[in-house]
C-alpha positions in Angstrom: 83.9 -35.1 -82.9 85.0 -31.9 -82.1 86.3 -28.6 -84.5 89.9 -29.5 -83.4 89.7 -33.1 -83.7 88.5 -32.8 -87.6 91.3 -30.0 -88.4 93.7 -32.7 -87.0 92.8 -35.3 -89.1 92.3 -33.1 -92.0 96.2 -32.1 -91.1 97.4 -35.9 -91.1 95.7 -36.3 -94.3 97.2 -33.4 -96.0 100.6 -33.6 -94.8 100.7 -37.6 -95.6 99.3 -37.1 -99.1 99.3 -33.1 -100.3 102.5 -31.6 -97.8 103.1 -28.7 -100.4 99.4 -27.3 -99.0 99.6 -28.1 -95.4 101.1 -25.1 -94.3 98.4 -23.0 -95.7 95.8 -24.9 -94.1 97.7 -25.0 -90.6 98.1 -21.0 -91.2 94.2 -20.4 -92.3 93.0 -22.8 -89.6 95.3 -22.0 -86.8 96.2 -25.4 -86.6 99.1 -26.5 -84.5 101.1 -28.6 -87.1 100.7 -32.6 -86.6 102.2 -35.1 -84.7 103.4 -37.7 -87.7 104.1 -40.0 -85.2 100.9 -40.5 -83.4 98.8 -41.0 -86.7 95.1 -40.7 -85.9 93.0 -44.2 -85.9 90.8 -44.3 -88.3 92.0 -41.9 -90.8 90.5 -39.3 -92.8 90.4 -41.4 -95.4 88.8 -44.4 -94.0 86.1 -42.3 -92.2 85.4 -41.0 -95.6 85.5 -44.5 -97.2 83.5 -46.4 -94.1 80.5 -42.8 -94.7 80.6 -43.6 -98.6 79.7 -47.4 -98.3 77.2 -47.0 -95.5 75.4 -44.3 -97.9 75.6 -46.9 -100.7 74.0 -49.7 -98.8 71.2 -47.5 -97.4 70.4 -46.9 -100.9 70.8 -50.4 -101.7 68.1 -51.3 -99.6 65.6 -49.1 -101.5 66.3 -50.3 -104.4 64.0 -52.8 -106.1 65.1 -55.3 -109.2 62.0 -56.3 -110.2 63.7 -57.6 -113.9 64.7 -61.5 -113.8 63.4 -61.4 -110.3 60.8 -64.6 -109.7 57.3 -63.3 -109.9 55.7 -63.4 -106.3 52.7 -65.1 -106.0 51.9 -64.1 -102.2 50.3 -61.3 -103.0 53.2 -59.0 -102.5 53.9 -58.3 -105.9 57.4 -58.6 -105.8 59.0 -59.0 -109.4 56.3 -57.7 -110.9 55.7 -54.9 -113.1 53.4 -53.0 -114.9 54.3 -54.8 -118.4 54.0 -58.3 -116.3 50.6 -57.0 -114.9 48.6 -56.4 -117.9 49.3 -59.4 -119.3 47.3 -61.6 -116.2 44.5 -63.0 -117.5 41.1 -63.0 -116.0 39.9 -66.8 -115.8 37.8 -68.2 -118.0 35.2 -69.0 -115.4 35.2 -66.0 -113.3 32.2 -64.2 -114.6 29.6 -61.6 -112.8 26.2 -64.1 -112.7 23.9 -61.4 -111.2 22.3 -59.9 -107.6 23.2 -62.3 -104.6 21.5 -60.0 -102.4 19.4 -56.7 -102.2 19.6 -54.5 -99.2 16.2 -52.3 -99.6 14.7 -49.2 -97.8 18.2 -47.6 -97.2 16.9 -44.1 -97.9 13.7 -42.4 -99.7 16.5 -40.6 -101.9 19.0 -41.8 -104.7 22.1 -43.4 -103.0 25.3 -41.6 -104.3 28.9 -43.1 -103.2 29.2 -47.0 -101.5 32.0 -48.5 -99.7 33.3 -51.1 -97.3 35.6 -51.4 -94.0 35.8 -52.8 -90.4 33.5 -50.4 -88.4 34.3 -49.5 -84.3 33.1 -49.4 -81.9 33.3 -49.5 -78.1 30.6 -50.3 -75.8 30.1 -50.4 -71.6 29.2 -53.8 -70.9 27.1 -54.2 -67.9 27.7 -57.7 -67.7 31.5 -57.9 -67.3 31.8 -54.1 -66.1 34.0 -53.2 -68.8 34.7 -52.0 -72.0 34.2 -53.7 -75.2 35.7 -52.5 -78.4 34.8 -54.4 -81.4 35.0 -54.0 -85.4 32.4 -55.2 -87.5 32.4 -55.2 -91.9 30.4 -52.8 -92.6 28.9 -50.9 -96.1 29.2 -47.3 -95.9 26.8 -45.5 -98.4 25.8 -41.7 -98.6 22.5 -40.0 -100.0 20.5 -37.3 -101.5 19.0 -36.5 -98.1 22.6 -35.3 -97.0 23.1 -38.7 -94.9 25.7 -41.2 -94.2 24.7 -44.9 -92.9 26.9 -47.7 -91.6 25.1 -51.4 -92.5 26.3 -54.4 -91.5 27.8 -56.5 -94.1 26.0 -59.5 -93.3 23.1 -58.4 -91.8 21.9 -55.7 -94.0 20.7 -54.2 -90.9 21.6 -50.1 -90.7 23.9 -49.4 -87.3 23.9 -45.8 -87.2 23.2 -42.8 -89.5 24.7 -39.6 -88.7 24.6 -36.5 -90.8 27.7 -34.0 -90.5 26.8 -31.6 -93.3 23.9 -29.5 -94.9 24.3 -31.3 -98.1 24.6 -34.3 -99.5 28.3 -36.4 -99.3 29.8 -37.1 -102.5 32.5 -38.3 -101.1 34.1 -40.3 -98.3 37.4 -42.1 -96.7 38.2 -43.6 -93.6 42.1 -43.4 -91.9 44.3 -46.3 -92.7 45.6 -46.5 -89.3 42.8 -45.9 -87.3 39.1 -46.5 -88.6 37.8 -44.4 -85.9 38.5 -41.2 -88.0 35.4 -40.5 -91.1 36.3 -38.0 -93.3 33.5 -36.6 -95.6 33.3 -34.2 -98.5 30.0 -32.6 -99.4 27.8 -30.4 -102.5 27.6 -27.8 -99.3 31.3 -27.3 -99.6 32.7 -28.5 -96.3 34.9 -31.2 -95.8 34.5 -32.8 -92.6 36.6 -35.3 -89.8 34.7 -36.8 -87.8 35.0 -39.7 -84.7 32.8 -42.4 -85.4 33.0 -43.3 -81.4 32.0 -40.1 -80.5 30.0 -39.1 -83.3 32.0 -35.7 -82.4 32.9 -33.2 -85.2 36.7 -32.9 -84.6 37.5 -30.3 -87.6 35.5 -28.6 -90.6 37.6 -27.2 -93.8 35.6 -25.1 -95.9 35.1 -24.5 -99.8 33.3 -22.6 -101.6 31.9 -25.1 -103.9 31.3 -28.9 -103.9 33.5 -31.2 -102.5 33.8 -33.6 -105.1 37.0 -36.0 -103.5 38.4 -36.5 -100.0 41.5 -38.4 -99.3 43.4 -39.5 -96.8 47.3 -40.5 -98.0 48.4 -44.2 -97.3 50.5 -43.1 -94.7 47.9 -41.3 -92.4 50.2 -37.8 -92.7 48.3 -36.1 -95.4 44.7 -35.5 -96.4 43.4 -34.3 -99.5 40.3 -32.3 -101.0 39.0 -31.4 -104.6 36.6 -28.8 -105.2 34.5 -27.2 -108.0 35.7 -23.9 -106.7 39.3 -25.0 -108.6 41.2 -25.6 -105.2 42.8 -29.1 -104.5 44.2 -28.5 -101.6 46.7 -30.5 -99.4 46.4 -30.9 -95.3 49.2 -32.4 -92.6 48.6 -34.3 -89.9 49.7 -32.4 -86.6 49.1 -35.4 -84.8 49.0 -38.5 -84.8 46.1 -41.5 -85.3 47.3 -43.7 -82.9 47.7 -42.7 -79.2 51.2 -43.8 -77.5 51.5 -46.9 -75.4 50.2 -46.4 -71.9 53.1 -45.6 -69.5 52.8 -46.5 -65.9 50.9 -44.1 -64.9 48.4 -44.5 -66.9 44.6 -46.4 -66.0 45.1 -50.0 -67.3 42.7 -51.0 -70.2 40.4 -53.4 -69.8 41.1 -56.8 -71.7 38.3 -56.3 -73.9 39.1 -53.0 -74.9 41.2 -51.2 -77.4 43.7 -48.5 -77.1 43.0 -47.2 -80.4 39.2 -46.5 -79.8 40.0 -45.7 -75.7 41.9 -43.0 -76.1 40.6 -39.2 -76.4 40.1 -38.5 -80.7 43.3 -36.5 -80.8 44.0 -36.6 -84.8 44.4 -33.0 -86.3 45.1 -31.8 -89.9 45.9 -28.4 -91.2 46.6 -27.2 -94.6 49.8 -26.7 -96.0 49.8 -26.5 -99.6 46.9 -25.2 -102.2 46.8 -25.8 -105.5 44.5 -23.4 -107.9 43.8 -25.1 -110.9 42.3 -23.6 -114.5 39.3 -26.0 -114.3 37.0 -28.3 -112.1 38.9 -31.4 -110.5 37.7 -34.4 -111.3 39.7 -37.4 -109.6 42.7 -37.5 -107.0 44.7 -40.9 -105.7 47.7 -40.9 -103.4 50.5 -42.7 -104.6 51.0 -45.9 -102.4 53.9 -45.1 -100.6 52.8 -41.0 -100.0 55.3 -39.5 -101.7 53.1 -38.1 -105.0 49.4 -36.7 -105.4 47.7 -37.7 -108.3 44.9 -35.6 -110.1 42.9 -34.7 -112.9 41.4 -31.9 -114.7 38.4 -31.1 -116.9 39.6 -30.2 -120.1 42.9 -31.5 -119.6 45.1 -34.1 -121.7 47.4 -34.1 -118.1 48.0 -36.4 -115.1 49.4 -33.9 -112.9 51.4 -35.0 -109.9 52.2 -33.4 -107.1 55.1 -34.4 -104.6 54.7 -34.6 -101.1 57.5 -33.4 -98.7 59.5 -37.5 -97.4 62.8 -38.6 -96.5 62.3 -39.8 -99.5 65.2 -38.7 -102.3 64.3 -37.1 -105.4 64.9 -35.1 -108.4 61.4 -32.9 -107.5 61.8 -30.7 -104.6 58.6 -30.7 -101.9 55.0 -29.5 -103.8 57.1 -29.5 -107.0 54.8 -30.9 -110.3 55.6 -33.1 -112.9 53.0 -34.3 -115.8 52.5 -36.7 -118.5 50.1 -37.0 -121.2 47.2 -39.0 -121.9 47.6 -39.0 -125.4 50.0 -41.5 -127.0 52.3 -38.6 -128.3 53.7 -36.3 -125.4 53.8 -33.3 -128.0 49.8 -33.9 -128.9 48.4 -31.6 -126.9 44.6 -32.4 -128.1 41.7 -33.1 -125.3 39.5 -35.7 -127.2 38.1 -36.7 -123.1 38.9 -35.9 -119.8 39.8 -38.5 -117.2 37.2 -38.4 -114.2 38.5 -40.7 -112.1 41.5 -43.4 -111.1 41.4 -46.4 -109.0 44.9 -48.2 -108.2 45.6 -51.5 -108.9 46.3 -54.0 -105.9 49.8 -54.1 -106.3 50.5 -50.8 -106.4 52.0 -50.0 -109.9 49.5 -49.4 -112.1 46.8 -46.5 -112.0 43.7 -47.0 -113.8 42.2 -43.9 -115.6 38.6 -43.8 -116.5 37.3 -41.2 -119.3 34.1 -39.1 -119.3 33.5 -36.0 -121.5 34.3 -37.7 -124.9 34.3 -35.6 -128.0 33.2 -37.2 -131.1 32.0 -40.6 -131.5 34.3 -42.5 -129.0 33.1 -44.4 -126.1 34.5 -44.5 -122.2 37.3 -46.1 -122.2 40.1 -47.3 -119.1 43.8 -46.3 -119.6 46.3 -48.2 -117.6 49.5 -46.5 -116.6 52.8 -47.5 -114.2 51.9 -45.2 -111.3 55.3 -43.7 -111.1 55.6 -40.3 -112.9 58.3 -41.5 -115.3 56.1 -44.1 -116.5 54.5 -42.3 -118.8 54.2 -45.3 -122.1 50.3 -46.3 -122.3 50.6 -50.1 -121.2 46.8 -50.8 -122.0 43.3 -49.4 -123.5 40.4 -51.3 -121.9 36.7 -50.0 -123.8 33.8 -50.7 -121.2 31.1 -50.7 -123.8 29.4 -47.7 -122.5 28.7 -44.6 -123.9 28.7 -42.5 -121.0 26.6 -40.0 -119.5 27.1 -36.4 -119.3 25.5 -35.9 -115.3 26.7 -39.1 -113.9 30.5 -39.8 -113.5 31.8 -43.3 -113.8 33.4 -45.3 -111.0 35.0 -48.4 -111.0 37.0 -51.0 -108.4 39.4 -53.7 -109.3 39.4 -57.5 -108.4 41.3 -58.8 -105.3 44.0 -60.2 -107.9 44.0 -57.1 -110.0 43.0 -59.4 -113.2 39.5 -57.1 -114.0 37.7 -54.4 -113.2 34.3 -53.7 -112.2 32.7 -50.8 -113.7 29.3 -48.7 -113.4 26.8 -47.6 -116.1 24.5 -45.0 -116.9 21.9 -48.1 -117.9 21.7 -50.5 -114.4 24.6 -52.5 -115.8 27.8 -53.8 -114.3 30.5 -54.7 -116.4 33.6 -57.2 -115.8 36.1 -56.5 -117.7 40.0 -58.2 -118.6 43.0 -56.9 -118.8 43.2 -57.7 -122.4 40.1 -55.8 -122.9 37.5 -58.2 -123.1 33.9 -58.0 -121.7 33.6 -60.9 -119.8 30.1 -60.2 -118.3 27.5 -57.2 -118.4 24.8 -58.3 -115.8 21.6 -56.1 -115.1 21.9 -55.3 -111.4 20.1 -52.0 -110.8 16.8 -50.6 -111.9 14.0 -48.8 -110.5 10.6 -50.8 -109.7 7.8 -48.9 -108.8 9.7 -46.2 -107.2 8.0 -43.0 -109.5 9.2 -41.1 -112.2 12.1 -39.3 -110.5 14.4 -42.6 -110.2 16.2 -44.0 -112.5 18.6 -47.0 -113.6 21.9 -44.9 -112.9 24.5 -47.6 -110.9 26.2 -44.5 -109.0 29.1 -46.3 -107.6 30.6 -49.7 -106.6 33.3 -51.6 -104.8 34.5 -54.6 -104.8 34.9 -57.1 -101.6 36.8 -60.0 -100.6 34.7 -62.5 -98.8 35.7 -64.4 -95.6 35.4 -67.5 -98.1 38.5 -65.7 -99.9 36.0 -64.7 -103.1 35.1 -61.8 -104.1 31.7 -60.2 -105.1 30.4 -56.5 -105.4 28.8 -53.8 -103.7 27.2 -51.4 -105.9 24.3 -48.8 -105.1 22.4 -46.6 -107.7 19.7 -44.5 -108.1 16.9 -47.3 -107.4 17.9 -46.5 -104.3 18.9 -50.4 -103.7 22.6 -51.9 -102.4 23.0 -54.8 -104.2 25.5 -57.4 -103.5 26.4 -59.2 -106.8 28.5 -61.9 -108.0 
């Protein structure tokens, strides 16, 4: 629609409904004045109505009534919310028994951060003269000796080791639209993307202190690093993870063979927002749908949040903050512990918060929290039993069904643990044996994985320098 055509219609409208003011438009518009008898179809007003409702419905399709909605029970977690949540109880026969499995001779040095995925990989095979890509469950686990290796799952046997940095990797994350892309932080203050089918380096983004978290956003758009040096800071994709369709022109792909790991490793971040922060940061999450960051502070009573530029509405503009307070009263502005790291829960809405750096005689403790920065009522206080350790940070992973968490100790212990707060099992699972007086009992980290029987079971690794697989 033209200039012209809208002064028209604006005309018509004015001179069927305010006449007394249509001659000063016509006169500030240089409109010629309208023909009454030909009235435009649709009318101002109808456009105007027919924009209105379209707006409303858009919005309507956002919009999520999870109150007297029926509960879900596929997993989705429709009708749910965080009040609903903690108030799922752990089964009464669903206990941690012990070790299933041990997975020995990993590395010479303490093992420092575990987890799990579907592993590429893309081979020439001879005997069909073609490529083969495959994916294969796989625990990832990083060490002292500045190492990363890739095990299979059910094998225990090590596929590949590579070593990007000059220090060790404390921490880790692989894309969630392409598994082919590794990104690494490490105590020699890189953080590193790597190709996993190229082994190739593809960027390096320097610190000046450890890398202590490395994330990438649900979404694949955004990546994000804490640092000891006070920096969090916040990188955007500048391409994408997955490589268009092929067009025409392009060399077909063998049957066997997968576009995703075919194509040249073209994934690219830079940064585009810093954030310099009074002390060290401790823990960062990604809300689920990429719209927030998540982190905390030493020293802090805050969960800060930071939002991240969407078509998403809001009241926050882009890398506009927003906090709420760990202690019951918002206007309590005491640090009695600081919150060292968060895991979200399987549906989505709740954010765990785990405590380290307790002052007085109060033990670690998990907070649960709706993971939306309005949310800001406690909904739960879990204890874990342990007392904590002033070098090692605690780590945790919830089950598949978000009923109980997982959680590591200073003492070889794993504990399971409700959502009403009660110690269901505390099973020895890590401890050193015969492996000299430098190693210790520490359980450095775990995750939790869903078998292909649909059950779950745990992979933990500590400073035994043993992955143990536990149920």
């Amino acid at each position: 629609m033209g200039q012209s055509d809208l002064q028209n219609l604006v005309a018509h409208y004015l001179a069927a409904n305010y006449p007394s003011v249509l001659s000063s438009f016509l006169s500030a518009s240089q409109t010629p004045p309208p023909d009454l008898s030909q009235p435009p179809v649709p009318d101002l007003r109808t456009l105007v109505e027919d924009y209105v409702s379209e707006q409303i419905t858009r919005n309507l399709q956002d919009v999520q009534i999870d109150h007297d909605m029926e509960k879900a029970t596929d997993g989705s977690w429709k009708g749910w919310t965080p009040n609903d949540i903690v108030k799922i109880s752990l089964p009464s026969e669903v206990k941690l028994q012990g070790v299933k499995r041990s997975i020995e001779g990993i590395s010479a040095m303490n093992l420092l951060t575990v987890g799990t995925t579907q592993i590429p990989r893309r081979v020439f095979d001879t005997s069909i003269a073609a490529y083969r890509s495959s994916y294969t469950p796989s625990i990832i686990t990083t060490s002292v000796d500045k190492s990363l290796r890739i095990i299979d799952y059910r094998t225990g046997e090590v596929d590949s080791i590579i070593e990007p940095h000059k220090a060790a990797i404390l921490a880790f994350a692989i894309h969630p639209q392409n598994p082919r892309y590794l990104l690494t932080g490490s105590m020699d203050g890189t953080t590193i993307l790597t190709d996993l089918i190229t082994s190739q380096t593809l960027q390096t983004f320097k610190s000046t202190k450890f890398v202590v978290r490395a994330a990438f956003s649900p979404n694949g758009n955004f990546m994000a690093t804490s640092s000891y040096d006070h920096n969090i800071v916040i990188y955007a994709a500048t391409s994408s993870a997955v490589p268009p369709p092929l067009d025409e022109d392009d060399m077909p792909l063998d049957d066997t063979d997968d576009i995703l790991l075919a194509s040249e490793p073209g994934l690219r971040y830079q940064e585009v927002h810093r954030i310099k922060v009074e002390s060290n940061p401790e823990a960062i999450l990604f809300h689920p749908d990429s719209t927030w960051l998540l982190y905390t502070l030493r020293n802090s009573h805050l969960l800060h949040y930071i939002r991240l530029p969407s078509s998403e509405r809001s009241e926050v503009k882009d890398w506009g903050t927003t906090t709420k307070s760990f202690n019951p009263h918002p206007m309590d502005n005491h640090v009695s512990f600081s919150v060292l790291n968060m895991a979200l829960h399987p549906s989505g809405k709740i954010v765990a918060c785990q405590t380290g750096d307790h002052r007085g005689n109060t033990g670690e403790r998990i907070l649960l929290y709706g993971i939306e920065p309005e949310e800001t009522d406690r909904l739960a206080v879990l204890w874990t039993g342990s007392e904590g350790d002033d070098f090692v940070l605690p780590r945790m992973s919830w089950l598949p069904d978000g009923s109980g968490l997982i959680t590591t100790t200073p003492n070889g212990y794993l504990n399971l643990i409700s959502m009403s707060g009660e110690n269901r099992s505390s099973v020895k699972i890590h401890g050193a044996v015969n492996l000299g007086q430098a190693s210790s009992e520490v359980v450095r980290d775990c995750t939790v994985v869903t078998t292909e029987r649909g059950d779950w079971e745990v992979v933990s690794v500590g400073y035994d320098r043993q992955v143990r697989i536990s149920r």
